[in-house]
ZAMARGU-4260 file (C-alpha; in steps of 0.2 Angstrom, whole numbers, plus 5000, padded with zeros to 4 digits):
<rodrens>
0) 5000/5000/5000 | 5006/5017/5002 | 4995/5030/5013 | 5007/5043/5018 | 5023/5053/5005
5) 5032/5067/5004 | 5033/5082/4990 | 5046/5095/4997 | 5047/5106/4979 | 5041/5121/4976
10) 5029/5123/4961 | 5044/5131/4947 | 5056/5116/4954 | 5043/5102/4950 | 5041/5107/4933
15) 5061/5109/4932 | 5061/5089/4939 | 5048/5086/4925 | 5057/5091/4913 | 5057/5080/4897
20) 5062/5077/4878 | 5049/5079/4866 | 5050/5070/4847 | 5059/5083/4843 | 5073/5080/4853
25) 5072/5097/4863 | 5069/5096/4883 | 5055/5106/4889 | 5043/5110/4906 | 5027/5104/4906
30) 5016/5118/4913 | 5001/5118/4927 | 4985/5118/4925 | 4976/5135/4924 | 4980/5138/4943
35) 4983/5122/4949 | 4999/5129/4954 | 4993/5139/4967 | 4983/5122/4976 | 4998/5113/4976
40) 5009/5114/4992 | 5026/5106/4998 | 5026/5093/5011 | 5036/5082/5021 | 5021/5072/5027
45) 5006/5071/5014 | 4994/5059/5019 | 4975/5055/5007 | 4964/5069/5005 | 4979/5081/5002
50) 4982/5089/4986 | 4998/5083/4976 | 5007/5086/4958 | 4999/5076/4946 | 5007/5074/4930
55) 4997/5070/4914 | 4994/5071/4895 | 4987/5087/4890 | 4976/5080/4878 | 4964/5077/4893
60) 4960/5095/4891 | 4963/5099/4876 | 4960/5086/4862 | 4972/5097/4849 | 4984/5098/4860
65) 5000/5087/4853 | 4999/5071/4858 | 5019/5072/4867 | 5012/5089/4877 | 5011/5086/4896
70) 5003/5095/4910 | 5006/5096/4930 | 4990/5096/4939 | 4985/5098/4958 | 4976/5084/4963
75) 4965/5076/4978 | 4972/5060/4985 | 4958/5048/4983 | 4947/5045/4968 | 4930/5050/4969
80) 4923/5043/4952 | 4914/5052/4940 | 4897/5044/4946 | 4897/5048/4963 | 4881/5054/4969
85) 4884/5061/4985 | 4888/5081/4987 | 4901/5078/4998 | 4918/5068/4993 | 4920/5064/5012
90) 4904/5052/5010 | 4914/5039/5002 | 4910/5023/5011 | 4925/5013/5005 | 4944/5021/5003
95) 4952/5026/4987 | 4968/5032/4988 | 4976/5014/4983 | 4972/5003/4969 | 4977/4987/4966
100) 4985/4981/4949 | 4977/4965/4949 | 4957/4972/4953 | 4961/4989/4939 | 4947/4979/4930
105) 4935/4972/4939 | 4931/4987/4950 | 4919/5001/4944 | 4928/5015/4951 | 4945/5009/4942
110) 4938/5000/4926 | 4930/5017/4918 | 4945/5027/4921 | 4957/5013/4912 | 4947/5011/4900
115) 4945/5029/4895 | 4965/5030/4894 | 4964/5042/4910 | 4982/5038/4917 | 4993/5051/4927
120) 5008/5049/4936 | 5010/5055/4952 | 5028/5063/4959 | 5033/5061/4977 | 5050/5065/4985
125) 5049/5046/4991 | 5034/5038/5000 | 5033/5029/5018 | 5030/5013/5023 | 5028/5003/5041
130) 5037/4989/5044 | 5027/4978/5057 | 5036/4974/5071 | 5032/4964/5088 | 5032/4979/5098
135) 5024/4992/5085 | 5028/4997/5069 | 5047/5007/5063 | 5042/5019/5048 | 5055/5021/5032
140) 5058/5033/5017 | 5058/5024/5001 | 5065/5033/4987 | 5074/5033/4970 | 5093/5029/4973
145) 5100/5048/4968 | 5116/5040/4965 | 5127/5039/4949 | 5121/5020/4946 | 5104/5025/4946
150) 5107/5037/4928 | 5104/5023/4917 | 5097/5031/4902 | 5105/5047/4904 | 5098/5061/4898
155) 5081/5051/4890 | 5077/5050/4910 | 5062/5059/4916 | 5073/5067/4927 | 5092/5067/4934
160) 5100/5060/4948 | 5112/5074/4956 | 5123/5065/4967 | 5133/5063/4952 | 5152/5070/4958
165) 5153/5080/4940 | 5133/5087/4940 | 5135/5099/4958 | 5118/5101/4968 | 5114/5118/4967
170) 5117/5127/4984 | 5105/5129/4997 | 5090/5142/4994 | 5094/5144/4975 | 5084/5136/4959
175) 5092/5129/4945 | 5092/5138/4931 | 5075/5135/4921 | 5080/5137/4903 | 5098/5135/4892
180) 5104/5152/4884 | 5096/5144/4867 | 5079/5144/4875 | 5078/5125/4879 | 5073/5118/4895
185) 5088/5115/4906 | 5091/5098/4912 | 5086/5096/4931 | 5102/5092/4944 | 5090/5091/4958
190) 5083/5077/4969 | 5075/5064/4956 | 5056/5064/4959 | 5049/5048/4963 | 5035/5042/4948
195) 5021/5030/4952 | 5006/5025/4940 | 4991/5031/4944 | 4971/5034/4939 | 4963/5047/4940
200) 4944/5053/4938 | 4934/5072/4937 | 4919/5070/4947 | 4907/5086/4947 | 4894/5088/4962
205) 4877/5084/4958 | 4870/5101/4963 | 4884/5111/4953 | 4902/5118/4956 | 4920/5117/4953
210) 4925/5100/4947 | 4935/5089/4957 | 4950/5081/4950 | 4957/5066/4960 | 4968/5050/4958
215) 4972/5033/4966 | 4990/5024/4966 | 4991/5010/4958 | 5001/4997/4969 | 5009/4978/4965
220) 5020/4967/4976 | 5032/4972/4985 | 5051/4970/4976 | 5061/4958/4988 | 5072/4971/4995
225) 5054/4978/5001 | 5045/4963/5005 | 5052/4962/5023 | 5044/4980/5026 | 5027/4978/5016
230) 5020/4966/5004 | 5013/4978/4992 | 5022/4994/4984 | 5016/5008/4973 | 5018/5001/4953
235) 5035/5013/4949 | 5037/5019/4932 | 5058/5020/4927 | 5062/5032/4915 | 5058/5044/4903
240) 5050/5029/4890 | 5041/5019/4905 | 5033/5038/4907 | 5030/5041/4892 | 5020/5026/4887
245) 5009/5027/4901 | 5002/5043/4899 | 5001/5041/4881 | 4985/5033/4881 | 4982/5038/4861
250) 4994/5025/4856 | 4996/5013/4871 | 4980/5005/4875 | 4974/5001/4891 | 4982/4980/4889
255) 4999/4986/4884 | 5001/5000/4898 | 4995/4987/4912 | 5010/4976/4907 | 5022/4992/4914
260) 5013/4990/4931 | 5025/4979/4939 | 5036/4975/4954 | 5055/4983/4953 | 5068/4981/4962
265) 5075/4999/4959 | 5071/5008/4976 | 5082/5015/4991 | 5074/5017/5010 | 5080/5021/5026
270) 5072/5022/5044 | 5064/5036/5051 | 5056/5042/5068 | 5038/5040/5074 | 5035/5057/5072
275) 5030/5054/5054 | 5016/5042/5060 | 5006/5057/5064 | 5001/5068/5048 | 4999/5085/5057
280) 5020/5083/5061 | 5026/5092/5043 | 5044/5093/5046 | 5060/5089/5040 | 5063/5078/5055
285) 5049/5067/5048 | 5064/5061/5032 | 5078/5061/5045 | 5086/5044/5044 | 5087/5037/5062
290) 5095/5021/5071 | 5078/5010/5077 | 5090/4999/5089 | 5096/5014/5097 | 5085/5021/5110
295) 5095/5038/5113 | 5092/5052/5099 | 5105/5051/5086 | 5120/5063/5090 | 5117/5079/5074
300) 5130/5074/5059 | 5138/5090/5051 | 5122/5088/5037 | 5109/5087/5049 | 5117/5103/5057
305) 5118/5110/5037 | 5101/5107/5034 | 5094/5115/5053 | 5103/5130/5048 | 5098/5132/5031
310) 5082/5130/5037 | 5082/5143/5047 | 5093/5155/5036 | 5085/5155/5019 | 5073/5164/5013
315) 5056/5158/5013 | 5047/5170/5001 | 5051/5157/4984 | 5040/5144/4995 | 5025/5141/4999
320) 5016/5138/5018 | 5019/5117/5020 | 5002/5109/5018 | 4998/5092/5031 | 4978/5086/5030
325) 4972/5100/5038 | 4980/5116/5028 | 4973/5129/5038 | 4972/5122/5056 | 4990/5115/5054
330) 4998/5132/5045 | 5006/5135/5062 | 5014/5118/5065 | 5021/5116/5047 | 5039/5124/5041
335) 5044/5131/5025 | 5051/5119/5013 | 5066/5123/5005 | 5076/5119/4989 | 5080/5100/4984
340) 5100/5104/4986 | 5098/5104/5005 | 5087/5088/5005 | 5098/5078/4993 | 5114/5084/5003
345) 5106/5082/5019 | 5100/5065/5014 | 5116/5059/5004 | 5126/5063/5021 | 5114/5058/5035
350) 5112/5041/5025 | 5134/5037/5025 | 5131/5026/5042 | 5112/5019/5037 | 5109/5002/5026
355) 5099/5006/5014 | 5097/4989/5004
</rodrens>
């Protein structure tokens, strides 16, 4: 399953990390939604209900629209389909925010949106998972590896990993740069986004208003080096082609895309504190690797103590307010998020003494 992530970007960064090659060759940003940018907020500790970037195929809302053009959407975790009756998305009797590969086509809720070719792919930082234990349960961040290893494909990747000794993080509080001199978009040497397939649904209430965009993660079995936390995980999409066939739903119908949905053993993790167990805690501590057989706090490493003091230092104006489930009650007790160089830096270095496969 996967009931709980993280999405620390701000809006301009996620399109940078979306970032991709059109037939063309040329690498460009996929826009947002006609305000969709301004629902969107960073997280350490998203949890169902939240609102998340979405990425999708632009043709969805625009049927001239090229059929490589992409689009980043704010959207609700947890589909509420298109036939819902009730007024309020809240009524739903039965939870949404996970779907299983295997059932796609025997359930209502997951069968019409499939079949009409409606297929995003949501981006996290990483997601959490709890491991079961006999005394509780120890929470991890999974994540893409950001090492050199992971840049398979190069630049044909949906985006970059930047721990790459030659490709420097930018520092902390700054952007990379969104465009080339020759007006191409630049290639992103930030934290590398995670991808998971998803479905996704409009549903409009019966008695009128604003439509409601939402989307469910599609999970499989768990990879082995997972298995010993949970037995499912969400279904990853690796690369810039995996990507690109699924939200192409022109070409690649709806039995060829399921054939991406499958279990990869592609993803790093490391322990994390309880304090991510409860989604009004949105702070960095909640991605802070931690030892769960020692019972004393860990001593701060020189990039724990990087990250607290950029924190504290930068500038919060190019971020938005963190969101948890509650945006409005929980303003107080949510941070600003910063840029991905301190979160890849912080994470590469706090990592050196954790396992992570």
């Amino acid at each position: 399953m996967c009931g709980r992530t993280a999405c620390t970007l701000a809006p301009d960064e996620v399109r940078q990390a979306c970032s991709y090659r059109n037939p063309g060759g040329q690498r460009q940003q996929p826009r947002w939604k006609d305000g969709d940018a301004d629902k969107y907020r960073p997280s350490y500790n998203k949890s169902p209900q939240s609102m998340s970037p979405v990425l999708l195929s632009q043709r969805h809302f625009d049927k001239n629209a090229p059929v490589d053009e992409r689009v980043l959407a704010s959207m609700r975790w947890g589909l509420i389909p298109a036939w819902f009756k009730a007024n309020d998305p809240s009524k739903m009797q039965y939870s949404t925010s996970n779907c299983r590969s295997e059932n796609i086509l025997e359930k209502k809720s997951y069968k019409d949106p499939m079949l009409k070719g409606q297929r995003c792919v949501i981006l996290a930082d990483g997601f959490y998972e709890w491991q079961r234990l006999e005394k509780g349960k120890q929470p991890f961040f999974i994540y893409f590896s950001q090492s050199s290893s992971q840049e398979k494909k190069g630049q044909d990747d949906l985006v970059t990993p930047a721990s790459n000794k030659e490709k420097a993080v930018c520092p902390p509080g700054e952007t990379s740069p969104g465009w080339s001199e020759d007006g191409e978009a630049s290639e992103w040497n930030g934290w590398r986004l995670l991808t998971m397939a998803g479905l996704f649904d409009c549903w409009t209430p019966p008695d009128g208003g604003e439509p409601l965009y939402s989307y469910s993660v599609i999970t499989v079995n768990a990879s082995p080096n997972l298995q010993s936390i949970h037995n499912r995980m969400p279904a990853i999409l690796d690369g810039e082609e995996e990507v690109r066939r699924w939200l192409d739903f022109g070409k690649v119908k709806s039995p060829d895309a399921l054939e991406l949905l499958q279990s990869k053993d592609i993803l790093s993790f490391h322990p994390v504190s309880s304090v991510v167990n409860n989604s009004r805690n949105n702070t960095p501590e909640c991605l802070q690797p931690v030892d769960p057989n020692s019972k004393k706090v860990p001593k701060p490493t020189a990039s724990n103590k990087l990250m607290r003091s950029w924190l504290s230092s930068s500038s919060p104006s190019k971020r938005k307010e963190s969101d948890t489930g509650n945006e409005e009650k929980d303003s107080k007790a949510g941070s600003r998020l910063k840029s991905k160089g301190a979160l890849q830096q912080w994470l590469q270095g706090a990592s050196k003494k954790q396992k992570t496969k």
